[in-house]
C-alpha positions in Angstrom: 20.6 -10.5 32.0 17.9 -9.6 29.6 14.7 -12.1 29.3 14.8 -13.2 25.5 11.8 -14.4 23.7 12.3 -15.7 20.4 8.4 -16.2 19.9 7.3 -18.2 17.3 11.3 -19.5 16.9 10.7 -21.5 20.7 7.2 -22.6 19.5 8.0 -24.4 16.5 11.1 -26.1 18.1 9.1 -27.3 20.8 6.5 -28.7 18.5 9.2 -30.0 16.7 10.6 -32.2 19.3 7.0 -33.3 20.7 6.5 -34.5 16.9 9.8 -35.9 16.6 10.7 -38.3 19.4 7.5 -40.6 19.0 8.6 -40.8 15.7 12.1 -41.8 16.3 11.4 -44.3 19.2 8.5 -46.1 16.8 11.4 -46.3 14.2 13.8 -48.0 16.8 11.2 -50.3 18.3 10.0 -51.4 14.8 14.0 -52.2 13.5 14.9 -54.3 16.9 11.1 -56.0 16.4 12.1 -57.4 12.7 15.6 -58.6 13.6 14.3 -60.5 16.5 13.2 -63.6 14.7 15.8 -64.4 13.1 19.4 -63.1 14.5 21.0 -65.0 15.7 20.0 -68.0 13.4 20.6 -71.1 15.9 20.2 -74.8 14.1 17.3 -76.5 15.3 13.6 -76.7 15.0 12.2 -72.8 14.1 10.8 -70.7 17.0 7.4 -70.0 17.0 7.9 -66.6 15.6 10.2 -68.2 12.5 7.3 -70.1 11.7 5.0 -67.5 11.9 6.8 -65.2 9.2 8.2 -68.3 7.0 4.6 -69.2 6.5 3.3 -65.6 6.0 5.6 -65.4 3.5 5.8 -68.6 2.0 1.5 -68.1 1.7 2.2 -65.0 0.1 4.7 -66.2 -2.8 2.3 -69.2 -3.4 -0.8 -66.7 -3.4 0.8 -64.8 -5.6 1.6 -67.3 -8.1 -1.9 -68.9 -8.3 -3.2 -65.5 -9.0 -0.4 -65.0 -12.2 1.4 -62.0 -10.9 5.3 -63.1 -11.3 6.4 -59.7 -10.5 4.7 -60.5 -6.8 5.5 -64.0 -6.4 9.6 -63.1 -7.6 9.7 -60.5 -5.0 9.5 -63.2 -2.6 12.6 -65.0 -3.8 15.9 -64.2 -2.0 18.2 -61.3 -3.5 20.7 -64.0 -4.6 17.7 -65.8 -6.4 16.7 -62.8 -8.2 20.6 -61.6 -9.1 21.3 -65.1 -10.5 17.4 -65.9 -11.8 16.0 -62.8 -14.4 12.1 -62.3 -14.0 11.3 -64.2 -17.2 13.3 -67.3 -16.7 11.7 -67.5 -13.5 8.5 -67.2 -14.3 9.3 -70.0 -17.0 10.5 -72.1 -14.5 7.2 -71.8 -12.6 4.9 -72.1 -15.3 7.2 -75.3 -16.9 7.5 -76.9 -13.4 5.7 -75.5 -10.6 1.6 -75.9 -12.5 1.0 -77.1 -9.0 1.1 -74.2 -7.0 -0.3 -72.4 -9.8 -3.4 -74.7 -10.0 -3.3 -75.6 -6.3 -6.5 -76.2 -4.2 -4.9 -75.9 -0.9 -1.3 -75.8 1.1 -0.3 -76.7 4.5 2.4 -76.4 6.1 5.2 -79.1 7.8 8.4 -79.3 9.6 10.4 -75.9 9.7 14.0 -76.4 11.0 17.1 -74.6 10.6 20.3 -76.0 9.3 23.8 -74.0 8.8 22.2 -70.5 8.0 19.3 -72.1 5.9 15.9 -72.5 6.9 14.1 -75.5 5.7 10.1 -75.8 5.5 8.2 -78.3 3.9 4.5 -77.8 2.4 2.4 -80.1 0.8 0.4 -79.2 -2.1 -3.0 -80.7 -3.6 -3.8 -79.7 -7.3 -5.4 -81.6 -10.1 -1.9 -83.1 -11.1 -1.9 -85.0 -7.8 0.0 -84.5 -4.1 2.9 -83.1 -3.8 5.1 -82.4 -1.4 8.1 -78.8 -1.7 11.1 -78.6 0.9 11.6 -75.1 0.7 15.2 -73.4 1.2 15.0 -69.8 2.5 17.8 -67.3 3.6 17.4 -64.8 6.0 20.0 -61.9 4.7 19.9 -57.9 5.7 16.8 -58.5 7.5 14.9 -60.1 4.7 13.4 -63.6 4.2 14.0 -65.2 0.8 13.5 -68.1 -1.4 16.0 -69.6 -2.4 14.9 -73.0 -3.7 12.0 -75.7 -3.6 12.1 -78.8 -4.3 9.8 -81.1 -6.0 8.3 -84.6 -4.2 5.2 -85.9 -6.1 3.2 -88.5 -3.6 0.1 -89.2 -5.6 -1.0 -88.7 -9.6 -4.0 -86.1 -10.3 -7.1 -87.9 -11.9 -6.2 -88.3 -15.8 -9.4 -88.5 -18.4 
């Protein structure tokens, strides 16, 4: 049987393979790592990592809307927000309700718990229209955390002059 070299042929499909595989098992890695958190969800007090990434991205949306950019701060709502809720109206709603987490001068964060495929986190805002306290209502739906809703709680009335 004759020897056959198909040069340059064999070369590139070995390097293609070497360059391939690494790339391909980073991809699965990184898909199982996102998932992890949150499937299944399980009712109860959030894990350590729920918290984690319900605060990252809470902190995000609320950064977002103290520096003005609505396109930023909507990205964080869930898909179902955003297909009921058109860019202007929400931003409305944020700028006719929400002042405080536009104006706020600090956030923290409270009880995270899940409850029948919702996750629930309160934060408590400080602004110059007083304390307040948001229950936010996420969804966690095709590997994405959303917004769905906060709720309003005012504890204590900003300084009026």
């Amino acid at each position: 049987m004759p020897n056959r070299d198909f040069g340059p042929v064999n070369n590139l499909a070995r390097q293609l393979k070497l360059l391939v595989a690494p790339v391909l098992a980073l991809a699965l890695i990184t898909a199982c790592a996102k998932s992890t958190a949150f499937e299944p969800l399980a009712d109860g007090p959030c894990t350590a990592n729920q918290e984690a990434a319900i605060t990252k991205h809470l902190s995000a949306q609320i950064d977002a809307l103290a520096a003005r950019n609505w396109e930023l701060a909507y990205s964080y709502a869930s898909a179902n927000f955003r297909f009921t809720i058109p860019l202007a109206q929400f931003t409305e709603i944020i700028q006719e309700d929400y002042g405080m987490l536009i104006e706020n001068k600090g956030y923290s964060f409270g009880p995270c718990e899940i409850s029948a495929d919702d996750i629930l986190r309160q934060v408590s805002v400080a602004s110059d229209q007083g304390d307040f306290s948001l229950n936010y209502k996420l969804s966690f739906y095709d590997s994405k955390i959303g917004v769905e809703s906060a709720l309003i709680k005012q504890l204590t009335e900003g300084l009026s002059l």
